[in-house]
N, C-alpha and C positions, 0 to 999 in steps of 0.2 A: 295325514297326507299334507295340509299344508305346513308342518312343520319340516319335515323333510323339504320341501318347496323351498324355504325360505334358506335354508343350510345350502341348496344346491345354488339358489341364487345368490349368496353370499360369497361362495366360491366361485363364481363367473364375473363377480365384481374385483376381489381379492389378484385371479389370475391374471383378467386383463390389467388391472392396476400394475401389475407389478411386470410385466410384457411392457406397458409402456413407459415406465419408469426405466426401464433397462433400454430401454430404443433411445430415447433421450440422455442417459449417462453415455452409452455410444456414440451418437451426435457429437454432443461434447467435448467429447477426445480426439474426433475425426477432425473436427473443425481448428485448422491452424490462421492465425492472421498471413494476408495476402504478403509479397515480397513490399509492396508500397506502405501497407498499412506498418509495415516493421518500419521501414524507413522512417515515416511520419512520428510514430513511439519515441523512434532513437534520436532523432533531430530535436522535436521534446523535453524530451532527457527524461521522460518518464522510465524506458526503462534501469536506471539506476536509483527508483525511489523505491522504497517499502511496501509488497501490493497490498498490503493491508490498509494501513492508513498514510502512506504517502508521505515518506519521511525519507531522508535521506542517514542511511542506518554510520556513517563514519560521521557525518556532522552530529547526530544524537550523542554518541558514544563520548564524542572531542567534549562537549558541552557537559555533560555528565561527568567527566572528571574532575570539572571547575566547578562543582555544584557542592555546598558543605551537606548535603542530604540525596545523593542523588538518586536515591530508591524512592524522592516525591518527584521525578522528571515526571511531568506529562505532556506528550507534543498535542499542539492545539491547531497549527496549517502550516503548509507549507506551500512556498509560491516558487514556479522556477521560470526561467525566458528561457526561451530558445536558443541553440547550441550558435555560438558567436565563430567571427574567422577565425579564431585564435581555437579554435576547436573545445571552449569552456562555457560552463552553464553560469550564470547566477544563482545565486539561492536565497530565499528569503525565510527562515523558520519561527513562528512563535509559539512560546512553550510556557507551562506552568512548573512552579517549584517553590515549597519553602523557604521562608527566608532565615534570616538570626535570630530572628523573633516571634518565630514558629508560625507566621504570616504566610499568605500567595501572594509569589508575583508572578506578572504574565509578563515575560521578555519577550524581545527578538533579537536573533542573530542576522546576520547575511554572511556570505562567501561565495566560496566558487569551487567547482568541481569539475573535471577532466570528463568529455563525451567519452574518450574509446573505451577508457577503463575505472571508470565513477570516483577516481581518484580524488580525495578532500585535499584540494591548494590552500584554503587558506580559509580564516573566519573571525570575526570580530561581534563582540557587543554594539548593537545599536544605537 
C-alpha cells in the first residue's frame, strides 16, 4: 500500500510539474514588448546587436577577415551610444585573437552603424 502511495504521488507531482511548465512556456510567447519599450530597444540600437552576446554580427565579420587566424576571434564587450541626428549608432567592440606569435591580444575597434537597417558605415583599429 504504501508503495503504490508513493507511485501515485509521484505522478501528482510529475503532472502538475509539467501543467505548469507549459503555462509558463505560453506566457512567454504571449508576452510581446510594449510599442514604447520597442522604441526605447531601437533608439538603443540594441535591436541590431547579437541577442546572444551582444555583438554587432557585420563589424565581427569585417574584423575577422583582417584577422591571420580568424577561427581564434573572440568577442569580449561591446559598447553602443544612442542613435545620433544623423540616424547612426557608435560602436565600440573589444575582442581577443591570436597573434604572429601564436600570442592573445585583446583589441578594440570602433565605428559606426546605420539605426534603420544595422548597416556597417565604417570601422577602424583603435
Amino acid at each position: 500500500m504504501a508503495e503504490g502511495a508513493a507511485k501515485s504521488g509521484c505522478r501528482t507531482y510529475v503532472v502538475g510539474g509539467t501543467a505548469l511548465l507549459f503555462v509558463l512556456t505560453v506566457l512567454s510567447f504571449c508576452m510581446q514588448p510594449s510599442a514604447e519599450e520597442q522604441k526605447e530597444k531601437n533608439q538603443a540600437g540594441f535591436h541590431c546587436l547579437d541577442y546572444y552576446y551582444g555583438a554587432l554580427p557585420a563589424l565581427e565579420d569585417a574584423v575577422k577577415e583582417t584577422l591571420r587566424e580568424p577561427d581564434s576571434f573572440e568577442h569580449v564587450s561591446t559598447r553602443v551610444t544612442p542613435v545620433g541626428a544623423d540616424g547612426t549608432h557608435s560602436i565600440v567592440m573589444s575582442y581577443r585573437a591570436r597573434n604572429g606569435f601564436g600570442g592573445v591580444n585583446v583589441e578594440e575597434v570602433v565605428g559606426r552603424y546605420s539605426n534603420s537597417d544595422c548597416h556597417l558605415l565604417g570601422w577602424e583599429h583603435r
